[in-house]
N, C-alpha and C positions, 0 to 999 in steps of 0.2 A: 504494500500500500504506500504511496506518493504521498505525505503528509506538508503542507505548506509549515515548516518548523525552520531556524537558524541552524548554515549546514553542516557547524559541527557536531552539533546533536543530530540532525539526521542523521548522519554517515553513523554516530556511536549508538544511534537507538534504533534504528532500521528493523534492527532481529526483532526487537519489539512491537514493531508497526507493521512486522510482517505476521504476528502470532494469529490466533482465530482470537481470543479475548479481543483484540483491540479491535476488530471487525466487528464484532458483535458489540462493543462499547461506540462503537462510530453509527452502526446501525439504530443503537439505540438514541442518539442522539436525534437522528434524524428522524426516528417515528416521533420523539416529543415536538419536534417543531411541524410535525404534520399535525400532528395534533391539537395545534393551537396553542402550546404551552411555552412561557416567556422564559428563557435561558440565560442566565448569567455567568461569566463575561461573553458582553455580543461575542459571536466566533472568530473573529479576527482577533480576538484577544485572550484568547485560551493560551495560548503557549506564548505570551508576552515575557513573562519570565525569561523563558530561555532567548527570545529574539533580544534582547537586552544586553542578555548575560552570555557569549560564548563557553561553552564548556571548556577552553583553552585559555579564559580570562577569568573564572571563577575562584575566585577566592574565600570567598565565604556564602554558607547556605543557611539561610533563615528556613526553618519547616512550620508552617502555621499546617489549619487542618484544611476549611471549606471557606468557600471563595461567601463576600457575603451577600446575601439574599435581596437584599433590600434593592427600588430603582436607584441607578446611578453609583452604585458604591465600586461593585467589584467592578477591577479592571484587570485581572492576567497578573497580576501581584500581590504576595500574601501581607495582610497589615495595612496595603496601600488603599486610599480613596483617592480620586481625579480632583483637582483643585477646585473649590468652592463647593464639594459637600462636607462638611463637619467632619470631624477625624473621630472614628468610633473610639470609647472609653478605654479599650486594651493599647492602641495606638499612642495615645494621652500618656497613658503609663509608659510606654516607650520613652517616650520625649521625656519625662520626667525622670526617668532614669539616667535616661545618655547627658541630663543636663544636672544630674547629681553626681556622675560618673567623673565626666571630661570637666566640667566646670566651664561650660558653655549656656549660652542661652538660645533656643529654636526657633527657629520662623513661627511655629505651628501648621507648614505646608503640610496637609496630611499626602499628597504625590511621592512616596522614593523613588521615583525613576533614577534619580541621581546617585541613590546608591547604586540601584542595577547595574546602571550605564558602568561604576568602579568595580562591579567583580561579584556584586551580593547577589546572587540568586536568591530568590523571594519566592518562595516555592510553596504552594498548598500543596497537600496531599492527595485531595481531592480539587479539580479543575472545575468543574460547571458546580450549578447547584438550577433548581427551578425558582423562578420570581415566590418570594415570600414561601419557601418549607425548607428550611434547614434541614443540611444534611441529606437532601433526597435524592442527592447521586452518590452515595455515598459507597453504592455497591454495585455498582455498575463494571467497575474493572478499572477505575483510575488511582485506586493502591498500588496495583498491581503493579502499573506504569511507572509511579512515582516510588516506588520501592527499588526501581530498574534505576531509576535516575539517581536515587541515590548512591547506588552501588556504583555506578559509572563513574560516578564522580571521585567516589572514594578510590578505586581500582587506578582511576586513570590518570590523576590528580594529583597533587605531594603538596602538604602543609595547609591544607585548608583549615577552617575555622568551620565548626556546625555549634548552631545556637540552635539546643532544643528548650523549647519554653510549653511546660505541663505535659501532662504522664501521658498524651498521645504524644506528640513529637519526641519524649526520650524513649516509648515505647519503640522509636528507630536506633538506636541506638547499635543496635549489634549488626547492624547493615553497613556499618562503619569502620575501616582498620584503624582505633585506636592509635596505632603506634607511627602510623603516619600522617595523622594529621590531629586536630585539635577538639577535643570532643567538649563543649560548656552545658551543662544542665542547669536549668529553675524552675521554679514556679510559672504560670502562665500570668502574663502579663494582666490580664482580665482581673475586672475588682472583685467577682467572686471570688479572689485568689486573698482577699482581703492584705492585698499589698506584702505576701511572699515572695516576689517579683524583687521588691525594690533592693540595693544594695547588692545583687550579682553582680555588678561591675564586668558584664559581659563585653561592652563595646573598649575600653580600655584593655581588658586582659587579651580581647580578640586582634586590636592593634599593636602592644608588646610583641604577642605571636609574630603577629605579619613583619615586625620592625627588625625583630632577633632573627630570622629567614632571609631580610636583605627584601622583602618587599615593601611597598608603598603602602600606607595604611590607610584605611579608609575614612575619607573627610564624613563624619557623621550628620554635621550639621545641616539643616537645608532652610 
């Protein structure tokens, strides 16, 4: 299958676009929009992540879970909203941490493209969802896919940084070689977490890594 993705994830996930899952997960997509049903992110923007992020320029992998539901939010980036809608409350918590961290102060742009654009893959685990039912693609076959990506990245990759934030994204954790790259755990960012989040010092320990490696660390700010 001929997927419209950035070609160096094509070329390194192909085996997986070739599988029957992912036919059957593309199939499925397309019975929901015959069916009148409203899909998030528009489809040009499913794999924005990776048209961003080269998997040869990846340096760090954020794993949120489901793209959000709501109109206008999701765009192909996990944690991101498009400029002028409100930054959801897990978001919030972001910024208020990178600016407890660094000792910076934030725009409040809820947009990272600009991290993408330096290396961060922004990666849900799952890619669509239907307008307003969380989680309702949840099992369609896009673990499956994003379990490959991770592994790709880990396998093909040397010194990355993964920020898993709450017990699904470290629930990846073992898809990960440890010894080659930078594994961070917390709390999920979300205030249900009643502020377990705060004080990881993710973004600082994640830029140390990138600095002690001889790479560029990533400008957090936006």
């Amino acid at each position: 299958m001929t997927v419209k993705i950035e070609d160096s994830w094509r070329q390194a996930l192909q085996s997986e676009f070739d599988q029957p899952y992912f036919a059957d997960l593309v199939q499925y997509l397309h019975a929901e929009k015959a069916a009148g049903r409203r899909i998030f992110p528009p489809g040009g923007q499913i794999f924005r992540a990776f048209d961003l992020c080269p998997l040869d320029r990846t340096k760090v992998v954020i794993l949120g879970q489901d793209p959000y539901h709501g109109f206008g939010q999701a765009m192909g980036l996990c944690f991101s909203v498009p400029q002028g809608v409100p930054a959801p409350p897990s978001l919030k918590n972001i910024f208020k941490e990178i600016e407890s961290d660094l000792g910076i102060r934030m725009s409040g742009s809820p947009d990272l493209t600009p991290w993408a654009r330096q290396g961060v893959l922004l990666l849900n685990a799952v890619l669509t969802v239907r307008a307003g039912e969380p989680t309702s693609h949840s099992a369609i076959g896009w673990q499956t896919f994003t379990d490959a990506v991770i592994r790709t990245v880990s396998e093909r990759q040397d010194g990355v940084v993964f920020l898993l934030w709450g017990a699904y994204a470290r629930s990846k954790a073992p898809l990960i070689d440890a010894s080659r790259h930078l594994v961070l755990e917390a709390a999920h960012p979300s205030p249900l977490a009643r502020g377990a989040f705060f004080g990881c010092r993710h973004f600082s320990r994640c830029n140390d890594y990138l600095t002690f490696r001889g790479q560029t660390p990533i400008d957090w700010k936006l």
